[in-house]
C-alpha positions in Angstrom: 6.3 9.4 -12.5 7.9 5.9 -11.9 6.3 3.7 -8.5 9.9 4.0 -7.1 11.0 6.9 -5.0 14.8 8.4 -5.8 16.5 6.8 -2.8 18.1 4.0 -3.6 16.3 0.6 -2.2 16.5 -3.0 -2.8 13.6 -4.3 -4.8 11.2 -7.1 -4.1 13.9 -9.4 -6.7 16.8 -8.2 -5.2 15.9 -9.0 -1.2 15.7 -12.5 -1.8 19.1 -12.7 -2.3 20.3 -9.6 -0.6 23.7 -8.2 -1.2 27.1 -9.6 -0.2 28.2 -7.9 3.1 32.0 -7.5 4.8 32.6 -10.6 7.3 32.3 -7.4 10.1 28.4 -6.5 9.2 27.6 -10.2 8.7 28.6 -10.7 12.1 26.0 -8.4 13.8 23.1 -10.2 12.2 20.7 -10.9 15.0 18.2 -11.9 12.6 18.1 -13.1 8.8 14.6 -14.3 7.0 15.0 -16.2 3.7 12.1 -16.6 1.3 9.4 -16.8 3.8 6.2 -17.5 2.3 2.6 -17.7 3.9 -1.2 -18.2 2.9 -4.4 -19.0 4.4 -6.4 -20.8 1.7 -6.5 -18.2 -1.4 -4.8 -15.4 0.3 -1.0 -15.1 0.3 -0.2 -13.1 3.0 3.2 -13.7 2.9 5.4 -13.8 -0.8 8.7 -14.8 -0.7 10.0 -12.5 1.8 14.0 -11.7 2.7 15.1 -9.3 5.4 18.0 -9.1 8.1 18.2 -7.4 11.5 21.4 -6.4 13.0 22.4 -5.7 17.1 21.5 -2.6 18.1 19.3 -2.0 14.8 15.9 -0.3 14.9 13.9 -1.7 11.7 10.5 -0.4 10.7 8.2 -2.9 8.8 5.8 -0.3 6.8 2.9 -1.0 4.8 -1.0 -0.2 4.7 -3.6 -2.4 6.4 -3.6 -5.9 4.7 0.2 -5.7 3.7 1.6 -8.7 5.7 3.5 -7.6 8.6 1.6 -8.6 11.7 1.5 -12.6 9.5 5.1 -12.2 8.8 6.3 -10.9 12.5 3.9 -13.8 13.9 6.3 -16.5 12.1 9.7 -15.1 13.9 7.5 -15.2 17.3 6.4 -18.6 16.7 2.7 -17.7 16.8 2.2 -18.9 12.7 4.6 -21.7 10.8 5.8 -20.3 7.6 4.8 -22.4 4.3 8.3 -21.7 3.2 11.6 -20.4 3.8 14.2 -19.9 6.8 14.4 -18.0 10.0 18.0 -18.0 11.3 18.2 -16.4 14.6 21.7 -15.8 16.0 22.6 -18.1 13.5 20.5 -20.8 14.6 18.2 -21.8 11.8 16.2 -24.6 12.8 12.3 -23.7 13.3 10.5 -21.6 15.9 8.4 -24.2 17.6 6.1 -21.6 19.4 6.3 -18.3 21.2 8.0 -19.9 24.9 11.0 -21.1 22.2 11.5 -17.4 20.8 10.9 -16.0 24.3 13.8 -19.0 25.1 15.9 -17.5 21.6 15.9 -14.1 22.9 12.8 -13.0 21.2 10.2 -10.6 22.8 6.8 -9.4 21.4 4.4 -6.6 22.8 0.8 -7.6 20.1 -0.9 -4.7 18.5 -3.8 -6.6 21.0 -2.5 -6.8 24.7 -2.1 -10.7 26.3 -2.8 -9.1 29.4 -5.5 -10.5 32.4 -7.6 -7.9 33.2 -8.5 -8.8 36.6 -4.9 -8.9 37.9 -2.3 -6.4 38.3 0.7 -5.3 37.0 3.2 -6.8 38.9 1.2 -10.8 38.6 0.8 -10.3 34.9 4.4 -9.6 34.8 5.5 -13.0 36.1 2.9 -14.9 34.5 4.3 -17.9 32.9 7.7 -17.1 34.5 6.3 -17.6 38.5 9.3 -17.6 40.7 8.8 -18.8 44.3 9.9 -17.3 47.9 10.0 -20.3 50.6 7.3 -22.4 48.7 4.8 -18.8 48.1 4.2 -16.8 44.6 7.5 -14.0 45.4 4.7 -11.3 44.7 7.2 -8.6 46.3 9.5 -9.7 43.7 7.6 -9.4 41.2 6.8 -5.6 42.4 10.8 -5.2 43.3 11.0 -5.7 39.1 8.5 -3.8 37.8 10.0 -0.5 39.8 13.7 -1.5 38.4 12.7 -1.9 34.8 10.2 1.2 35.1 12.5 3.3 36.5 15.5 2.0 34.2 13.4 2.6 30.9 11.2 5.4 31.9 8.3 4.1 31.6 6.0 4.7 35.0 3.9 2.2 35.9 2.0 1.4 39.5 3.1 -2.9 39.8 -0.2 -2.7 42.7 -2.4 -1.5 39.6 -4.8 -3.9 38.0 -4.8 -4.2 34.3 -8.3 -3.5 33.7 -8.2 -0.4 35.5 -5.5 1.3 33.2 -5.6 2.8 30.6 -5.0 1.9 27.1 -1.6 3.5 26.8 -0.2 2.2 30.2 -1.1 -1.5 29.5 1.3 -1.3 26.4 4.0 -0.2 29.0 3.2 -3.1 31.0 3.1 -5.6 27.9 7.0 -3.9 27.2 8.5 -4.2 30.6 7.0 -7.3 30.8 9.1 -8.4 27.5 12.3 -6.5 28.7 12.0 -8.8 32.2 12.9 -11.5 29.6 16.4 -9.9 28.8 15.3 -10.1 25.0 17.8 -9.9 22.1 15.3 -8.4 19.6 11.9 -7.0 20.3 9.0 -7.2 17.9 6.3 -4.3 18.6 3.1 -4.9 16.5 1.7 -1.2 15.5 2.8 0.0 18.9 1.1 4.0 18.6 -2.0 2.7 17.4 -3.7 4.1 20.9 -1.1 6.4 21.8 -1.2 10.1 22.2 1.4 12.2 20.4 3.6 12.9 23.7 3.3 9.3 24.4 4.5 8.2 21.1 7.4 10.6 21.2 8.0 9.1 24.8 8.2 5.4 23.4 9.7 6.0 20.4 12.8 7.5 22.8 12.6 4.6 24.5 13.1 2.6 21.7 16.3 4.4 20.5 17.7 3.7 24.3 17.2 0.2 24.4 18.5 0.1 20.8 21.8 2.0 21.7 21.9 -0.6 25.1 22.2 -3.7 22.1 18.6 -4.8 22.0 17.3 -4.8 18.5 13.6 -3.7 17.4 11.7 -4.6 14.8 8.2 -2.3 14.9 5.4 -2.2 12.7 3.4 0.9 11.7 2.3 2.2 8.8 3.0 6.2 10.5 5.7 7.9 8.1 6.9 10.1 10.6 7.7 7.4 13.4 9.5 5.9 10.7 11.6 8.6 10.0 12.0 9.7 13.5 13.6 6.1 15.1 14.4 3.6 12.2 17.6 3.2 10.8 16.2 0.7 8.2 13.0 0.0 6.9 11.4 -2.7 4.2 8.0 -1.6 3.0 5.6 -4.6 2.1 2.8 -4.3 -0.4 0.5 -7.5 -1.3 2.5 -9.4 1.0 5.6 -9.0 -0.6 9.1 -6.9 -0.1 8.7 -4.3 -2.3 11.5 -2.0 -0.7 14.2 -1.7 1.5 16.3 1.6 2.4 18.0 3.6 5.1 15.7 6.2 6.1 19.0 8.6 6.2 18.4 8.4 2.6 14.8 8.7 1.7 11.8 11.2 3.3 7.9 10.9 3.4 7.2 11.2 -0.2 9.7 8.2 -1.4 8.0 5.9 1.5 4.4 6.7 0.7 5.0 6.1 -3.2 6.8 2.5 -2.5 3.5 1.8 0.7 0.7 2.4 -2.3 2.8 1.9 -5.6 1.8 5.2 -7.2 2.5 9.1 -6.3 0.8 10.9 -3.4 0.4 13.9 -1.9 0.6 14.3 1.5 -0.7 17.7 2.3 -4.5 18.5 2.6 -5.6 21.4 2.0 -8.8 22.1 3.8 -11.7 24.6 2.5 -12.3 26.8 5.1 -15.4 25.5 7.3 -18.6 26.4 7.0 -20.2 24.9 10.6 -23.9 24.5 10.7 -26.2 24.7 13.4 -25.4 22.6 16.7 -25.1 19.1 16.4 -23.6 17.9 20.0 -24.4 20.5 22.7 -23.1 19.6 26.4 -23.3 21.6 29.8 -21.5 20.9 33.0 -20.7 18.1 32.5 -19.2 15.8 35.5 -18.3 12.8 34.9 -16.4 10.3 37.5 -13.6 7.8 37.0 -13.0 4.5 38.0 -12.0 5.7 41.2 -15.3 7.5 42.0 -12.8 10.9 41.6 -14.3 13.9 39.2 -12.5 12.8 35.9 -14.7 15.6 33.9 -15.7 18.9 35.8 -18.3 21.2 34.6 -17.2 20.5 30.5 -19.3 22.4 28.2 -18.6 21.9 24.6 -21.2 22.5 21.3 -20.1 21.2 17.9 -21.6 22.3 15.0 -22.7 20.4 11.6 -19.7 19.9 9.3 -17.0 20.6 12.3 -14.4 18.3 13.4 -13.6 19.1 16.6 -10.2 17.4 18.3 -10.2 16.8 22.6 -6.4 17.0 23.6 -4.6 16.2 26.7 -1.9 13.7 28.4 -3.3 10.5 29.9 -5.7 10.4 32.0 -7.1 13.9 32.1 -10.8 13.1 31.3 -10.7 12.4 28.0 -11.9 8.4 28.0 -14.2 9.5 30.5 -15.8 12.2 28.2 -15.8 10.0 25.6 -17.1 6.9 27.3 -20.2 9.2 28.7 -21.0 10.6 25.3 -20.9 7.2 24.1 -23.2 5.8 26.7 -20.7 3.6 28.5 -20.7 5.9 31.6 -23.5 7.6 32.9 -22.4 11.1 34.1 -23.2 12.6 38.1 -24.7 15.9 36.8 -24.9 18.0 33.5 -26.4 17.2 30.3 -25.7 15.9 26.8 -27.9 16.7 24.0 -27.1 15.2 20.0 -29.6 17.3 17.9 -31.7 19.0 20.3 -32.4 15.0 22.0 -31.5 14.4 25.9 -29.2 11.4 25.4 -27.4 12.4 28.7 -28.7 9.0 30.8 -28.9 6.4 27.3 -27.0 3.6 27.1 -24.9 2.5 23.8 -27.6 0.6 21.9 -29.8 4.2 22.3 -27.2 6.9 21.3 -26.1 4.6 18.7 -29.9 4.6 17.4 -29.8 8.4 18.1 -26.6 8.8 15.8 -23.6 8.7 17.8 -20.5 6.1 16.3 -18.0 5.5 18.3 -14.7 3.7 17.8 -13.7 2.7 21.3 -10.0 3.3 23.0 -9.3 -0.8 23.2 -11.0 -1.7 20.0 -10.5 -5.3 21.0 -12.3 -5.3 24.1 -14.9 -2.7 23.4 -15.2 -2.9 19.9 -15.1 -6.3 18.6 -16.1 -10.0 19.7 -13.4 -12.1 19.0 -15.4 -15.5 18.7 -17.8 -13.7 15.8 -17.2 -13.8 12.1 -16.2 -11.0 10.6 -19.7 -10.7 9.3 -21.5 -10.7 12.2 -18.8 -8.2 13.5 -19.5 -5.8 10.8 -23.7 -5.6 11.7 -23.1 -5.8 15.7 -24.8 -2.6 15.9 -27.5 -3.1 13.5 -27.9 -7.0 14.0 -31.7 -6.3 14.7 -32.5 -4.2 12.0 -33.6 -4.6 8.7 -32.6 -5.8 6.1 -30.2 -8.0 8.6 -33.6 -9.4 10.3 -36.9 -9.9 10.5 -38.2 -9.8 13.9 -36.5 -12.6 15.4 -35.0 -14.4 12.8 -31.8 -13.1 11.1 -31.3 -13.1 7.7 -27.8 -14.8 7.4 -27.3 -14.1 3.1 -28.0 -10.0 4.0 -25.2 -10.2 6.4 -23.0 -12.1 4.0 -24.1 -9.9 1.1 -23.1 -6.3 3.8 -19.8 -7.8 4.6 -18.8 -9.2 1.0 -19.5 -5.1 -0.2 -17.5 -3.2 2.6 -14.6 -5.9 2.0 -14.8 -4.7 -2.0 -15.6 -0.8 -1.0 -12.8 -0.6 2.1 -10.4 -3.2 0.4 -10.5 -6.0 4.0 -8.7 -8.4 3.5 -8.8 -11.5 5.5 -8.1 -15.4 5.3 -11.6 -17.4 4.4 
């Protein structure tokens, strides 16, 4: 079967030099790229890249992991300087100095990573950078005034008293959108913006998205989820090895044609699943109470067992327990009562480095903050839980080639790519 799906798209060739328009469509351009390159060292994480935006446009920037579209979305913010080629924005083409010129251009960002303080709330993070003054004081009540206008104007609930690091994961992206819409943006970039979301709060951004587009403002999202992309776009270019390899209306292709142009061959999308065969109990907890950050009962009395060879799915809207649950299982929050047992083992009062060793994984709500250290190599990152154990060291002394050698295989076997 050929790579390319039936709609009709715009190859890699063609986008380059993209095709002749009426004077009329030209004019709605908010945005035009023109044979942007990037690379870091060997990797070219950008090739030669062409794509427009128009007012009032919802475009979807689709590839898998490693494709190129947080670089490429980091050169129109001002974040990276592109090796080559031309961003024209609002028919001003001369260079994006940093991100307080796009900001100044009409360009908002919300990163797949929140640039959020933790320690202060909503309604200072909002104005930070932009501090406007009442009588010679921070105009904090300001600040709250705004975050109730554009929260009640967009939908999007949020508490301006609130402080970031008490929220969670799905409420600081609101923040990190209102606080781009206080900007009166032209075009707003959102950088894998359901990564953390829940289904119902996908399908409540993803409306947003279509109102602010049918108010005039622009949005460029990244993802990587087929059905978003069919459900908001009206455009989409699909990158592969840094490059364009596609462009087409969603109107006129479905979920097959964009998962053949994302991986260059012919997949199939439906898994059919033998029917399970559980095995004796694996996870077994009892009345479980857990408390939040408030010191209220986030989980009450919860008794789940899961079995060998299960997968068992915890669903709910925001802030019903289940970062709670999770965090306690985890070891991140020791619960008030009840008990959690992973193969017939108390782990109820063990911290992470213990249910870890007991064999819990656990990928973490903020990945970023929980997950990661940011000042690590992605080596050390990749042995953070086993950084003590062999063959990574020997007693005290760490064997730096065995870490090299562990990363250097899961970059082959998971296909990472990264600069260096």
């Amino acid at each position: 079967m050929s790579d390319q799906p039936t709609a009709t798209v715009h190859s890699s060739a063609q986008s380059s030099a993209e095709p002749a328009e009426p004077a009329e469509r030209e004019a709605e351009r908010l945005l035009d790229i023109a044979g942007l390159s990037k690379s870091y060292g060997t990797v070219r994480a950008n090739r030669d890249i062409s794509l427009h935006v128009r007012r009032g446009e919802i475009v979807a920037l689709l590839g898998e992991n490693g494709a190129g579209k947080s670089t490429l979305v980091k050169q129109i913010f001002g974040l990276v300087k592109p090796d080559e080629g031309t961003i024209t924005i609002k028919g001003d083409a001369s260079p994006v100095k940093d991100p307080r010129d796009a900001i100044r251009r009409g360009i908002g960002m919300v990163h797949q990573h929140f640039q959020l303080v933790p320690v202060m709330t909503v309604a200072e993070n909002m104005i930070l950078g932009h501090e406007t003054t009442s009588r010679g004081v921070l105009d904090i009540e300001g600040a709250r005034k705004l975050v109730r206008e554009l929260s009640a104007k967009h939908g999007l609930k949020v508490d301006p008293d609130a402080e970031i690091e008490d929220l969670p994961v799905g409420t600081q992206q609101r923040v990190e959108i209102l606080k781009a819409l206080s900007r009166r943006v032209d075009l707003l970039i959102l950088d894998e913006p359901t990564a953390v979301l829940t289904p119902q709060e996908t399908d409540e951004l993803l409306s947003v998205m279509k109102e602010l587009a049918a108010g005039g403002t622009s949005i460029v999202f990244i993802t990587h989820k087929l059905r978003e992309v069919l459900a908001a776009a009206d455009r989409v270019y699909v990158l592969r090895q840094g490059a364009v390899v596609g462009e087409v209306a969603t109107s006129d292709t479905d979920a097959r044609g964009l998962a053949t142009m994302m991986v260059g061959r012919d997949v199939v999308l439906r898994v059919d699943k033998d029917e399970a065969k559980p095995g004796r109990d694996v996870l077994s907890i009892k009345d479980l109470v857990v408390l939040d950050d408030r010191t209220l009962r986030a989980v009450d009395g919860f008794t789940l067992d899961v079995r060998a060879g299960e997968i068992v799915g915890v669903a709910g809207v925001e802030g019903n327990g289940q970062r709670e649950l999770v965090e306690a299982i985890a070891g991140m929050r020791p619960p008030q009562s009840g008990s959690i047992n992973l193969l017939g083992k108390d782990i109820t009062r063990a911290n992470p480095r213990d249910t870890h060793v007991a064999g819990v994984g656990h990928i973490p709500e903020d990945r970023e903050r929980h997950g990661l250290v940011a000042s690590y190599s992605l080596a050390d990152n990749l042995v953070l839980n086993r950084f003590s154990e062999k063959p990574f060291a020997n007693g005290f002394v760490r064997d730096f080639d065995e870490v090299r050698k562990n990363a250097e295989a899961l970059f082959q076997e998971f296909d990472i790519r990264a600069a260096g």
